[in-house]
C-alpha positions as CSV (number, residue, x, y, z in Angstrom):
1,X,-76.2,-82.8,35.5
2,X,-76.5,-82.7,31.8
3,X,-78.8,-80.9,30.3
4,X,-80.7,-81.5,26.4
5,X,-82.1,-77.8,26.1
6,X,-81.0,-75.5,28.9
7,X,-77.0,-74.4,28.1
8,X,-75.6,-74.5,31.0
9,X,-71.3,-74.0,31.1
10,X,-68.6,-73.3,33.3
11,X,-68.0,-69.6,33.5
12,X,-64.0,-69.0,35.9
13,X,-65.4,-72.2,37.5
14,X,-68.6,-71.3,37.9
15,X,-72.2,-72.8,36.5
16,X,-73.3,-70.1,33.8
17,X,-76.9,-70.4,32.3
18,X,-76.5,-68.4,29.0
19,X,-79.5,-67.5,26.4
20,X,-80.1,-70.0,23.9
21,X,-80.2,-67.7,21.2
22,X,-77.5,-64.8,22.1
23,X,-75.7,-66.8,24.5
24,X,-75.2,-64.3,27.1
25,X,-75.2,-65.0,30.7
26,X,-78.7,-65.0,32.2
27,X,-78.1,-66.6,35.9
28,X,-75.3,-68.2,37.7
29,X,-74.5,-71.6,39.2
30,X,-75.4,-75.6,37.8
31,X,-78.7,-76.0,38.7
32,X,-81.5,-75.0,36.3
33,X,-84.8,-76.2,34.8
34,X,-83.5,-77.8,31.6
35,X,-85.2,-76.7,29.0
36,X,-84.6,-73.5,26.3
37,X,-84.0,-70.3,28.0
38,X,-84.1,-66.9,26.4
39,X,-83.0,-63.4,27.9
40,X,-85.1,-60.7,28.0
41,X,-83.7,-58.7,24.2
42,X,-84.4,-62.4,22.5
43,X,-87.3,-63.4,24.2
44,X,-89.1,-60.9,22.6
45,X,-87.6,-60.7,19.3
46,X,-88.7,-64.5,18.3
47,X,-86.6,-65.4,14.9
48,X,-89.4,-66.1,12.6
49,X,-86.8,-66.9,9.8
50,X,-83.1,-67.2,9.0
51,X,-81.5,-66.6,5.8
52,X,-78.0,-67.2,5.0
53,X,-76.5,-64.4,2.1
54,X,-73.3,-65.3,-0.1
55,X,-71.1,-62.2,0.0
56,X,-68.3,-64.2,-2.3
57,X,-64.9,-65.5,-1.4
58,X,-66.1,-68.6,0.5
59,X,-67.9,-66.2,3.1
60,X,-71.5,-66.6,4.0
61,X,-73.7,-64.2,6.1
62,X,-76.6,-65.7,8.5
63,X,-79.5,-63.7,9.5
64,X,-82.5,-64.0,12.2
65,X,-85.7,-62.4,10.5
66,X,-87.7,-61.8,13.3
67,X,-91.2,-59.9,13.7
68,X,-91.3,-56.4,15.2
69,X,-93.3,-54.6,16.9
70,X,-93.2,-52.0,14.4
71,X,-95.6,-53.9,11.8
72,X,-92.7,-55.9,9.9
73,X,-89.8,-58.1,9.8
74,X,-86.2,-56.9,10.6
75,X,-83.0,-58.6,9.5
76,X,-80.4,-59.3,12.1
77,X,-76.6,-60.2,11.7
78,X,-76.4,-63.7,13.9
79,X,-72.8,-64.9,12.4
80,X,-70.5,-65.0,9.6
81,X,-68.6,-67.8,8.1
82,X,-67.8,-70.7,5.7
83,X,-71.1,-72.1,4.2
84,X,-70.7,-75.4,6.6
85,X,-70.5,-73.1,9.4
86,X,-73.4,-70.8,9.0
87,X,-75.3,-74.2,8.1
88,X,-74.7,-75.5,11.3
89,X,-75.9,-72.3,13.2
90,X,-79.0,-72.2,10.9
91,X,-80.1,-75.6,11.8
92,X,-79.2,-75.3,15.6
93,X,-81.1,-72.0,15.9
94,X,-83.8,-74.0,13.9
95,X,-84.2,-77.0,16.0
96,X,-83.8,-74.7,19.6
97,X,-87.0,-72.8,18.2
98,X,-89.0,-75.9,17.7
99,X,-88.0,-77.0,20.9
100,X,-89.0,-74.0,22.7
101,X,-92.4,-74.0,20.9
102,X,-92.9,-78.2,21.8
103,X,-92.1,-76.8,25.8
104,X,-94.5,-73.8,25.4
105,X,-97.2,-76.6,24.3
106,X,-96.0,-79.0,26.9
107,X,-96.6,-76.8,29.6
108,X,-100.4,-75.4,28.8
């Protein structure tokens, strides 16, 4: 089956649904509801911004700002890289949030 939101992958042959946001393993096997899944740690901790920081030789920081529950934003290491790189991730992050937001709409 291919999926457009759910990322589903072969884990020692095996069908591995991982979060779309921290990719890490949230059930086993191929067959899943496609559409954006989110463990427990980032389902909570919704990205309400990323910000990408030059730190200078060609490397560039990304960051998930997401709200707390402690009345403000906190700043989160997602990945460091070339510019094109953390780009990439910035928009993919992006565009799985809107996505997750049109399914949350779909469904009420």
């Amino acid at each position: 089956m291919n999926y457009e939101f759910a990322d589903v992958r072969f884990n020692s042959g095996n069908g591995a649904l991982l979060c779309n946001n921290c990719s890490i393993i949230i059930d086993y096997g191929f067959d899943h509801e496609d559409k954006v899944h989110y463990c427990k740690k980032c389902a909570v901790d919704k990205p309400i911004d990323y910000v990408i920081e030059d730190k200078g030789f060609g490397t560039y920081v990304l960051y998930s700002i997401v709200d707390t529950d402690f009345g403000g934003p906190a700043k989160n290491f997602v990945a460091k890289g070339p510019k094109d790189y953390v780009e990439y991730l910035q928009s993919k992050l992006v565009l799985d949030e809107l996505a997750r937001q049109a399914q949350e709409l779909s469904l009420e």
